[in-house]
C-alpha positions as CSV (number, residue, x, y, z in Angstrom):
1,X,166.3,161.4,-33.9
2,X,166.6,162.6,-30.6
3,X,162.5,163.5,-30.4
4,X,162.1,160.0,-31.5
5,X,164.4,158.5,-29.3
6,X,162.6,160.5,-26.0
7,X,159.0,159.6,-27.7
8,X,159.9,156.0,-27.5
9,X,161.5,156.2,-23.6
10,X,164.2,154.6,-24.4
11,X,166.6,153.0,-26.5
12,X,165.7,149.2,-25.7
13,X,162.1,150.0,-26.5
14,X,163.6,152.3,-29.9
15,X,165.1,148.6,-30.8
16,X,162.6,146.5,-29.6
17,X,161.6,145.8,-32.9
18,X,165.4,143.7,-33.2
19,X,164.3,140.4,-32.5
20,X,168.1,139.2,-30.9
21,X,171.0,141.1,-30.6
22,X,173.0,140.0,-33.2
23,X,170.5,141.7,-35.4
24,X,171.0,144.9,-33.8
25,X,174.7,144.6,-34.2
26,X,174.5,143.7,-37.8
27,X,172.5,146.9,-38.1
28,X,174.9,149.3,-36.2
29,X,178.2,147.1,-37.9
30,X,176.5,147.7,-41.8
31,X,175.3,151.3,-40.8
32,X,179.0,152.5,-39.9
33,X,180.0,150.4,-42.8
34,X,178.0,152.3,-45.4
35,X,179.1,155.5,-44.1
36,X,182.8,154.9,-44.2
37,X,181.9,153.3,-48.0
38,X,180.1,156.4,-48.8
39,X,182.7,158.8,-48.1
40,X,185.5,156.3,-49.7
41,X,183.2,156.9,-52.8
42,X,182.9,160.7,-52.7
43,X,186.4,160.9,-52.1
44,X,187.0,158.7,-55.2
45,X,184.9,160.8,-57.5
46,X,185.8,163.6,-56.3
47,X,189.6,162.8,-57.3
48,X,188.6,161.8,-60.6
49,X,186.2,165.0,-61.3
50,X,189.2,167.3,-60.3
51,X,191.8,164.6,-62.8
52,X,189.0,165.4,-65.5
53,X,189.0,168.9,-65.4
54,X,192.7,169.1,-65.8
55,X,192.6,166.9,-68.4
56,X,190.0,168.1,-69.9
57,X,190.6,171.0,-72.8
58,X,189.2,174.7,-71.6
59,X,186.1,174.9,-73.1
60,X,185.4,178.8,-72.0
């Protein structure tokens, strides 16, 4: 990211490619969005693997 970032120059070329701003910040507002989705879901299944396993009769 960083090489990519320094390749470019610099960030307002990197997002030139945003035709207005409130794209960009649609971008950046969804991106953060996914990630705190994302680890809401892993912590979800994560609960309900370690419920399973309780629940679940020893098979060894």
């Amino acid at each position: 990211m960083v090489r990519l970032i320094s390749l470019s120059g610099s960030l307002l070329e990197h997002f030139a490619f945003f035709q207005n701003r409130k794209m960009l910040y649609f971008f950046v507002l969804s991106h953060f969005l996914n990630r705190k989705l994302v680890q809401l879901f892993w912590k979800m299944l994560r609960a309900n693997i370690g419920r399973c396993a309780s629940e679940a009769p020893d098979i060894s």
